[in-house]
Structures are given as C-alpha cells and as structure tokens.
C-alpha positions, 0 to 999 in steps of 0.5 A, spaced: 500 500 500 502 506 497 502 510 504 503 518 504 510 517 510 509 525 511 503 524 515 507 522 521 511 527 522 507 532 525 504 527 530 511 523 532 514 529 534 508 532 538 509 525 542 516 525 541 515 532 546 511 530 551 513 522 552 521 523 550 525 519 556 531 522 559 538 520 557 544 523 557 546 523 550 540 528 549 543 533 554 549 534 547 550 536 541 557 534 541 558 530 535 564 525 540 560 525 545 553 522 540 559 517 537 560 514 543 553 513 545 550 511 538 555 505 538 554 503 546 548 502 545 548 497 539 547 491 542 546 494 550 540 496 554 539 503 554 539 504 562 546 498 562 549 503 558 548 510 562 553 508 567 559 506 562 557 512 558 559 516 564 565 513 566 568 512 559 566 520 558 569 522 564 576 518 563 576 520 556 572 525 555 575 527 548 577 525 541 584 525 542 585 522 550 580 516 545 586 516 541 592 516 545 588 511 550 593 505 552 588 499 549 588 495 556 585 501 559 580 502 553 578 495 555 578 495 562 573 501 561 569 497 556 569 491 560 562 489 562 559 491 555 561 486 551 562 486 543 569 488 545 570 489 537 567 496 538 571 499 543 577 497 538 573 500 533 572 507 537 579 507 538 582 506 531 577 511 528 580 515 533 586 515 532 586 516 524 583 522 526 587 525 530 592 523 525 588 526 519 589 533 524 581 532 524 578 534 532 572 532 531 567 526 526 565 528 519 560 532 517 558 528 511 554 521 511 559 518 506 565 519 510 562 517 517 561 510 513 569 510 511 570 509 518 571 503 522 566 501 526 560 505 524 556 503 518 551 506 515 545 506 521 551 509 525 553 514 520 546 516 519 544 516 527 550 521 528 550 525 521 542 527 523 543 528 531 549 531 531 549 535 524 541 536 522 543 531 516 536 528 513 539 521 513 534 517 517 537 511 522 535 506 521 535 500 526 531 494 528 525 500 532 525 504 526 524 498 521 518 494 527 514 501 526 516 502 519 513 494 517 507 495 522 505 501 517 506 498 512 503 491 513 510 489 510 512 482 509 518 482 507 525 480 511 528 486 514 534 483 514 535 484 507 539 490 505 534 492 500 529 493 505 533 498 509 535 502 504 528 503 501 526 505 508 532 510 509 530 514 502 523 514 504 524 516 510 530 522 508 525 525 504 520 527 510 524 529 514 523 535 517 529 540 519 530 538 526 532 532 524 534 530 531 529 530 534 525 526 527 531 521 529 530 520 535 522 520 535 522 514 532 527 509 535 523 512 541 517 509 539 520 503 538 522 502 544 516 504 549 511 503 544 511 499 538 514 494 542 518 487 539 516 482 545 508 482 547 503 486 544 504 493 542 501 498 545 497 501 540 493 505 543 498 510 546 500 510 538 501 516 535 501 513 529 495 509 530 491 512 525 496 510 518 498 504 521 495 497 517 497 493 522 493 496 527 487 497 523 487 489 521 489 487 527 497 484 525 501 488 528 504 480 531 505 478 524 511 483 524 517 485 522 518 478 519 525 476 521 529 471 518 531 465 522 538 465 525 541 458 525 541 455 531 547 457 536 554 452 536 554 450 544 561 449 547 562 446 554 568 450 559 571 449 566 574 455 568 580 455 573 581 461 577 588 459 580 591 462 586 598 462 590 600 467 594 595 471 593 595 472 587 592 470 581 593 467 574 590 470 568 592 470 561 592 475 555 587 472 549 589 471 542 590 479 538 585 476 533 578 472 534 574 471 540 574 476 546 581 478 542 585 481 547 581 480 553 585 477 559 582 470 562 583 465 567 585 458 564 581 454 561 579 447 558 574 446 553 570 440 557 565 440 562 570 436 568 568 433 574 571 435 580 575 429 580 576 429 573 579 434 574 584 432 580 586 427 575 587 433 570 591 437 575 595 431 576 597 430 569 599 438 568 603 437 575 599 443 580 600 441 586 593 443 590 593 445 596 585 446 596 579 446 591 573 449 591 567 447 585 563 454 583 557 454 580 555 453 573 554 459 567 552 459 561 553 465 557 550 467 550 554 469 545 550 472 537 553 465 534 555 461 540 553 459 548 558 457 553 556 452 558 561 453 564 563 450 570 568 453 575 573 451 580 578 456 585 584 452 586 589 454 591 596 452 589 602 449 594 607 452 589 608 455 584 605 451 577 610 450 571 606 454 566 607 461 565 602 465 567 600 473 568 600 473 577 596 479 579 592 481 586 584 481 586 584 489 586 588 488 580 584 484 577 578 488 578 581 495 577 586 494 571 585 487 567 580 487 563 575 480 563 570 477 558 562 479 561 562 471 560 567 469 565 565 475 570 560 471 575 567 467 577 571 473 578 565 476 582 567 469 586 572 472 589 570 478 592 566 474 598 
C-alpha cells in the first residue's frame, strides 16, 4: 500500500515532546560525545549503558585522550559491555583522526561510513543528531514501526529493505532532524514494542498504521531465522598462590581478542576429573573449591561453564600473568562471560 510517510511527522514529534525519556546523550550536541553513545548502545540496554557512558566520558572525555588511550585501559573501561570489537573500533577511528589533524567526526554521511566501526545506521544516527543531516537511522525500532505501517512482509534483514526505508524516510524529514531521529527509535522502544503486544493505543501513529487497523501488528517485522547457536562446554580455573592470581592475555585476533582470562579447558570436568587433570599438568593443590555453573550467550555461540578456585602449594610450571584481586578488578580487563567467577572472589 502506497502510504503518504509525511503524515507522521507532525504527530511523532508532538509525542516525541511530551513522552521523550531522559538520557544523557540528549543533554549534547557534541558530535564525540553522540559517537560514543550511538555505538554503546548497539547491542546494550539503554539504562546498562548510562553508567559506562559516564565513566568512559569522564576518563576520556575527548577525541584525542580516545586516541592516545593505552588499549588495556580502553578495555578495562569497556569491560562489562561486551562486543569488545567496538571499543577497538572507537579507538582506531580515533586515532586516524587525530592523525588526519581532524578534532572532531565528519560532517558528511559518506565519510562517517569510511570509518571503522560505524556503518551506515551509525553514520546516519550521528550525521542527523549531531549535524541536522536528513539521513534517517535506521535500526531494528525504526524498521518494527516502519513494517507495522506498512503491513510489510518482507525480511528486514535484507539490505534492500533498509535502504528503501532510509530514502523514504530522508525525504520527510523535517529540519530538526534530531529530534525526527530520535522520535522514532523512541517509539520503538516504549511503544511499538518487539516482545508482547504493542501498545497501540498510546500510538501516535495509530491512525496510518495497517497493522493496527487489521489487527497484525504480531505478524511483524518478519525476521529471518538465525541458525541455531554452536554450544561449547568450559571449566574455568581461577588459580591462586600467594595471593595472587593467574590470568592470561587472549589471542590479538578472534574471540574476546585481547581480553585477559583465567585458564581454561574446553570440557565440562568433574571435580575429580579434574584432580586427575591437575595431576597430569603437575599443580600441586593445596585446596579446591567447585563454583557454580554459567552459561553465557554469545550472537553465534553459548558457553556452558563450570568453575573451580584452586589454591596452589607452589608455584605451577606454566607461565602465567600473577596479579592481586584489586588488580584484577581495577586494571585487567575480563570477558562479561567469565565475570560471575571473578565476582567469586570478592566474598
């Protein structure tokens, strides 16, 4: 159905006004400072990222302390976020525009998109906030809205797709292009909503909405099926002498790169399989402690985990990373999916 777009202008950003949540990347124009929001929110909760935004502003609070960042640090602050590629994306982009003598992010579409780790939705959410361009973000809010006013079936997933809503919706936008953009992410998130049913009767936009007229807001967006995950089952060895504990640094490239992580074996172990396996590597034990089971969930991948803390006679033959637990919990930083047995050791 052909849908006249420029009617939701008006009401959306009357809602927008009255309904419109407090957050602190709003409170900004700079353009730092909306880059750091957009790509912490990729993937996170908004009230999870409150926290980390102020703590990474507060230590980094320009470009050019985000260039000059140790990594290890850069980490340690982005620990708890997880998707840790995108802290090593911030911090690449940051350094090759400080090198370019630049101080602050493009004002243009085309080249925020040459950047590392921002691609087309994050280059269109920060041209729009920060610099009043007409490039509508598109993300999965916009497109669960857009779908549900169209009755649209096809897979949002598809690029086509996208891009098809990204021209519609850049040829409506008014000149407060900010607060355009950010009136639909924000109608995604409190009212069209992706679990349950949406609250269409709070719905500005009820009144052009197919979905809502024929009742099938349920049927949409269509989504294609992700694969089912690949399960790997871990023990987790926190290991400790003298006080000290052994973490080692991940690999530079793959999974988790860079991260530091206590050792670990790729099985689930009982405990006394596991004596049989501290025998075999000769760690003489002084104690041993089961901890509980985890799991976590990776986009195409879950940890089954089991953990034990280890209290070690003497020193093991392997080399390892020995460090207190205050170091541990101020200067290393651990993968999300190992951190409920780091918490282990602060009872």
């Amino acid at each position: 159905m052909n849908i006249d777009l420029e009617q939701i202008v008006k009401p959306l950003l009357k809602w927008f006004q009255k309904e419109k949540r407090d957050l602190p990347w709003r409170k900004t124009n700079d353009s730092y400072r909306i880059w750091i929001s957009e790509i912490m929110l990729q993937q996170t909760r908004v009230e999870a990222v409150k926290e980390y935004y102020k703590r990474f502003l507060d230590e980094l609070p320009t470009l050019k302390e985000l260039a000059m960042v140790e990594e290890d640090q850069l980490l340690k602050l982005w620990q708890g976020l997880g998707y840790y590629s995108r802290a090593r994306n911030l911090h690449k982009c940051a350094k090759i525009l400080i090198e370019q003598g630049k101080t602050e992010l493009p004002r243009d579409y085309e080249k925020l998109k040459k950047l590392p780790g921002i691609g087309p939705y994050a280059a269109a959410s920060i041209g729009s906030i920060a610099y009043q361009l007409k490039t509508p973000a598109i993300d999965g809010n916009v497109l669960r809205v857009m779908t549900r006013i169209h009755e649209d079936s096809r897979d949002i997933m598809k690029q086509k797709v996208r891009e098809e809503y990204f021209l519609k919706l850049s040829k409506i936008m008014p000149n407060n292009t900010r607060d355009f953009t950010e009136s639909l992410m924000e109608l995604g998130a409190l009212i069209c909503l992706p679990n349950g049913f949406p609250l269409c009767q709070s719905c500005p936009l009820s009144f052009i909405c197919q979905s809502y007229k024929n009742q099938t807001m349920l049927q949409y967006p269509v989504k294609k099926k992700i694969e089912k995950r690949k399960r790997e089952e871990k023990t987790i060895l926190i290991l400790e002498y003298k006080d000290k504990i052994a973490i080692q640094k991940r690999p530079d490239n793959g999974l988790l790169a860079s991260l530091y992580e206590f050792e670990s074996i790729n099985e689930k172990l009982s405990l006394e399989e596991l004596k049989k396996y501290l025998n075999q590597k000769k760690i003489k034990i002084m104690n041993i402690k089961q901890l509980k089971e985890a799991k976590h969930i990776f986009s195409h991948l879950e940890w089954h985990m089991v953990g034990y803390h280890i209290i070690c006679k003497i020193l093991p033959e392997k080399e390892y990373l020995w460090v207190t637990k205050e170091e541990l919990e101020t200067k290393y930083s651990l993968p999300t999916a190992i951190m409920i047995y780091a918490k282990d050791l602060k009872k």
